[in-house]
MILOBA-488373 format. One record per atom (N, C-alpha, C, CB): residue number from 1; x, z, y. Coordinates in pm, whole numbers, plus 50000, padded with zeros to 5 digits. Last residue first. Glycine has a CB too. Example, Ala and Ser with C-alpha at 12.3 -4.5 7.8 and 13.67 -1.06 7.14 Angstrom:
<nodes>
   pos       x       z       y
     2   51285   50708   49775
     2   51367   50714   49894
     2   51290   50787   50003
     2   51408   50572   49940
     1   51319   50780   49431
     1   51230   50780   49550
     1   51320   50780   49670
     1   51131   50905   49553
</nodes>
This chain:
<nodes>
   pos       x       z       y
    54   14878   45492   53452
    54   14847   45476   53610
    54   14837   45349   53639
    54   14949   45532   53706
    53   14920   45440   53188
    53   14867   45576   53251
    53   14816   45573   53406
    53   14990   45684   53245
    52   15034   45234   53069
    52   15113   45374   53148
    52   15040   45467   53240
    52   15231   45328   53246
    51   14800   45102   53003
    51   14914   45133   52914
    51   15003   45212   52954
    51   14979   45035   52878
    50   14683   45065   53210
    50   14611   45141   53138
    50   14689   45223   53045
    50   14521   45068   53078
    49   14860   44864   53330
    49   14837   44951   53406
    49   14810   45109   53290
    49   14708   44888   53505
    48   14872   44666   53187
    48   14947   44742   53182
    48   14985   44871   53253
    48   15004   44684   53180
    47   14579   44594   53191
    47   14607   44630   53051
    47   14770   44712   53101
    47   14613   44466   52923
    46   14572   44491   53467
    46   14503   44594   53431
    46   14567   44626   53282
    46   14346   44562   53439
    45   14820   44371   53659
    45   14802   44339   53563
    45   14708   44485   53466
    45   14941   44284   53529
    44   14744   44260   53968
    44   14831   44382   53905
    44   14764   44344   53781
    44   14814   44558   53965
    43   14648   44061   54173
    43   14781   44054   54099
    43   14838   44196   54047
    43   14890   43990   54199
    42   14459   44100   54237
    42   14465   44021   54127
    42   14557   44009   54070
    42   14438   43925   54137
    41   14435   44273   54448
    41   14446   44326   54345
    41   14454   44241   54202
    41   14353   44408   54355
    40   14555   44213   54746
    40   14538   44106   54640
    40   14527   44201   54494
    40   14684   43985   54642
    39   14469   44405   55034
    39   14551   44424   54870
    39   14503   44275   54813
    39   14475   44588   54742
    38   14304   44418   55189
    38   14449   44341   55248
    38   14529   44335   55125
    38   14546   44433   55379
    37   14003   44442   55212
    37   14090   44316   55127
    37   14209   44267   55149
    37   14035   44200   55130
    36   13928   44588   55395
    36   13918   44446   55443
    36   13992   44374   55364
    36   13957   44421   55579
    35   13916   44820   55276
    35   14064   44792   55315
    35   14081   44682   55380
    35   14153   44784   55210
    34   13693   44892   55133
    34   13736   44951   55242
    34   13872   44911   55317
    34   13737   45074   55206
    33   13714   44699   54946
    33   13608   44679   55060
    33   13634   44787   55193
    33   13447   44710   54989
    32   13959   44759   54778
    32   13939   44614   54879
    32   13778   44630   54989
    32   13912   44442   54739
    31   13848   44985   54724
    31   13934   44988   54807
    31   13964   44854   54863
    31   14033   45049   54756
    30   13620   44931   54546
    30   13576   45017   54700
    30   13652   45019   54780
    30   13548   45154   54705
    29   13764   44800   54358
    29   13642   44712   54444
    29   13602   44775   54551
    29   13508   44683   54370
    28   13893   45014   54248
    28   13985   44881   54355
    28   13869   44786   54409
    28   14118   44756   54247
    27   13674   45148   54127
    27   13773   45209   54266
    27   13841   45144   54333
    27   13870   45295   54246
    26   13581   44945   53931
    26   13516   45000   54089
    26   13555   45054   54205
    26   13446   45082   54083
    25   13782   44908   53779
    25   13724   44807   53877
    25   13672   44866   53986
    25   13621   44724   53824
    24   13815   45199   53676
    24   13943   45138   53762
    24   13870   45018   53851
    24   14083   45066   53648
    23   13566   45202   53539
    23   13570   45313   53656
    23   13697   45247   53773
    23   13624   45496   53575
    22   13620   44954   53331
    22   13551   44976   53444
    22   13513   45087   53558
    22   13474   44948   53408
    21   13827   45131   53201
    21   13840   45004   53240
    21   13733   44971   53389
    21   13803   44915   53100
    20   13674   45348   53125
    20   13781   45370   53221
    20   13766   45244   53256
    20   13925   45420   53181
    19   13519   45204   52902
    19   13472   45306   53022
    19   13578   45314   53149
    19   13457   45468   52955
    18   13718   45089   52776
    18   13597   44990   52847
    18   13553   45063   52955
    18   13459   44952   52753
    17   13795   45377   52670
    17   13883   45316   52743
    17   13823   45172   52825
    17   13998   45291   52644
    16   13566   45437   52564
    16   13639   45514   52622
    16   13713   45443   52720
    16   13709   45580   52539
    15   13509   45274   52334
    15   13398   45296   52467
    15   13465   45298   52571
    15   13311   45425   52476
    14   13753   45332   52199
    14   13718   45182   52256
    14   13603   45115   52321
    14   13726   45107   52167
    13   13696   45522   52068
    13   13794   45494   52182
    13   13818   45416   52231
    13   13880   45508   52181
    12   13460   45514   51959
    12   13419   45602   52051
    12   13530   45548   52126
    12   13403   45758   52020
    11   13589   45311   51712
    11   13489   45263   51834
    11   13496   45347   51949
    11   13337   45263   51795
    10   13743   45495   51646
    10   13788   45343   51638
    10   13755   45317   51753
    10   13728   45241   51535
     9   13589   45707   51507
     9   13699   45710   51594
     9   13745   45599   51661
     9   13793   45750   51535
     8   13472   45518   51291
     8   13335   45573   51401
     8   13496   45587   51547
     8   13208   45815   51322
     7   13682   45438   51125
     7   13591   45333   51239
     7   13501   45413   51370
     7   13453   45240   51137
     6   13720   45644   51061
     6   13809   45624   51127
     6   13742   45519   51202
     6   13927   45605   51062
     5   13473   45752   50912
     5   13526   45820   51004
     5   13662   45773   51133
     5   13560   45917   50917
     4   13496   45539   50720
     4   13358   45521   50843
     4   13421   45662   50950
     4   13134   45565   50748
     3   13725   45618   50556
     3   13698   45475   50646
     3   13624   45491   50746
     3   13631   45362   50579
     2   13632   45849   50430
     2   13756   45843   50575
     2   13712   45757   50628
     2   13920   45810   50564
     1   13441   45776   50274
     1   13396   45845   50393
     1   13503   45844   50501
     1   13356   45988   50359
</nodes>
């Protein structure tokens, strides 16, 4: 029963964070559209972003 408890945990945090993942796209997709795209957001690296929090 641990097992399926740690998988079920596994997954929910790995909604979680897909979830965020995509809340972050959208806010730099509203800010290149509001910004006329002066940011190159291609160049920030999302995983290390996520990884410190900001």
């Amino acid at each position: 029963m641990k097992n399926l408890e740690l998988i079920n945990i596994l997954t929910a945090g790995r909604a979680l964070e897909n979830d965020l993942k995509e809340k972050i796209r959208k806010i730099i997709a509203n800010i290149n559209k509001l910004s006329g795209n002066i940011i190159n957001f291609e160049d920030f690296d999302m995983e290390e972003i996520l990884a410190w929090g900001y």
